[in-house]
C-alpha positions, 0 to 999 in steps of 0.5 A: 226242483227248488224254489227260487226263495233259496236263491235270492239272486242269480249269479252267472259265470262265463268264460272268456270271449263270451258276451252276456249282455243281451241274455242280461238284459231280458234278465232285467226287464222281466225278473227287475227284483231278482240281481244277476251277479256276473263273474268272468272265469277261466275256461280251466276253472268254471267247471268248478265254479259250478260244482263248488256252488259259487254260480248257479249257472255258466256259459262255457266251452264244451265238452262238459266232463262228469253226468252232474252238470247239465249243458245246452249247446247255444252255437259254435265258432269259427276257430282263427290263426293269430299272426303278425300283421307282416306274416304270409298268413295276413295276405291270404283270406283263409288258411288250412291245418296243413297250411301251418305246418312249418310255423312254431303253433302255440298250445297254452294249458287252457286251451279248449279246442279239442285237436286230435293232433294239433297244428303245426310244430309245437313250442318248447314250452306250453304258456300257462295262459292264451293271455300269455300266448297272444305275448308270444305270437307279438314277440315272433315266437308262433303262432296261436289257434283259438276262437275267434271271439278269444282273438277279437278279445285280446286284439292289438294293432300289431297282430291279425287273424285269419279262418282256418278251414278244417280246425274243429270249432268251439261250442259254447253252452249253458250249463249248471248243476243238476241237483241245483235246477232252481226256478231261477236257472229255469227262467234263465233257460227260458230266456237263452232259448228264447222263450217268451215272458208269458211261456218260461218253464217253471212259472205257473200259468192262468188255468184255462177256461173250462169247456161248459164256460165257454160253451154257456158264453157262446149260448148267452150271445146267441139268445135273443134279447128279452122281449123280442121273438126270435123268428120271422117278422111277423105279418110277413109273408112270402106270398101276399106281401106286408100284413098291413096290405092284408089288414086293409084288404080284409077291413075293406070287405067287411065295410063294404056297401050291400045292395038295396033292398027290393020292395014287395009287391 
């Protein structure tokens, strides 16, 4: 692992829909001397960011192609239709697969579900962009299949959306590349997955105290304190009571008065 003096800031990528900001802000309450650099990339090229080293991690949409980027799944979403507000889809809660069978259902080249067989009847044409397509459902061409945080992004007054039942989800990761698992990324990681400050992997702990220090602390506080003995009171006795009663009684018997003498005769 390298350390984090190659890497005097952070940069992370992330694709669209993804919100950073509160992994952000514990990045800048415990490392407020290292800069974290933001940069918003297509899901088609963030892959590529990270291979070509210009991020040094990324939240993106799984699956992760080829063994030399590492990924931590974080959670998925729920996959919604993208409709006009005055289509019969607005009036229902949720809808299945089969539901849209007889719609014209949009596949832009940067879509990132994994559909065996996707939805619908395909367009003439694929758009080049989910950008493009959310223009298409507005203008009454079809319909739109994506992830719910992609449909809250691009969300316009005239166009609705709603849950679709048995469309696969998408998963969202941490991800970076292997060969680079810098002291940085592993703070970050640490932080994702919600790690304390005190416990992030990859920053060097206090020692622990060893045993025999422990153990002659726990001896000092129970010796007693110089020039106390450490045993009963003394004078004490369970059976004749204080010592001062013993003190007085012996002193009595050794003052008392003896009898007169007798005279001889």
């Amino acid at each position: 692992m390298t350390g984090s003096e190659e890497s005097p800031s952070f940069r992370l990528a992330y694709v669209p829909g993804v919100t950073p900001s509160k992994w952000v802000r514990i990045w800048n309450e415990r490392l407020p001397d290292v800069p974290l650099t933001l940069l918003t990339v297509s899901a088609a090229e963030v892959l590529d960011v990270l291979r070509g080293s210009d991020a040094d991690a990324a939240f993106v949409r799984l699956p992760v192609d080829g063994t030399d980027l590492s990924a931590i799944p974080l959670y998925a979403e729920t996959t919604v239709v993208v409709v006009p507000n005055d289509h019969v889809v607005a009036a229902v809660d949720e809808v299945t697969a089969e539901d849209l069978a007889d719609d014209v259902v949009l596949h832009p080249l940067d879509d990132t579900l994994d559909w065996e067989s996707p939805p619908g009847r395909p367009a003439i044409e694929r758009p080049a962009t989910t950008a493009d397509a959310i223009e298409l459902v507005a203008a009454g061409v079809g319909l739109l299949v994506v992830p719910q945080s992609i449909a809250r992004l691009h969300h316009r007054k005239d166009l609705t959306y709603r849950p679709v039942t048995d469309a696969p989800e998408s998963r969202v990761a941490l991800s970076w590349p292997e060969e680079r698992t810098t002291e940085l990324v592993e703070d970050f990681i640490g932080i994702v997955r919600g790690r304390t400050a005190n416990s992030s992997r990859g920053r060097a702990q206090p020692p622990a105290e060893p045993n025999a220090a422990r153990s002659d602390k726990g001896t000092a506080r129970r010796k007693p304190p110089v020039g106390k003995p450490a045993g009963k009171t003394p004078g004490k006795s369970p059976r004749t009571g204080s010592g001062t009663s013993q003190a007085k009684g012996a002193k009595g018997a050794k003052g008392a008065k003896r009898g007169k003498p007798r005279r001889r005769p």
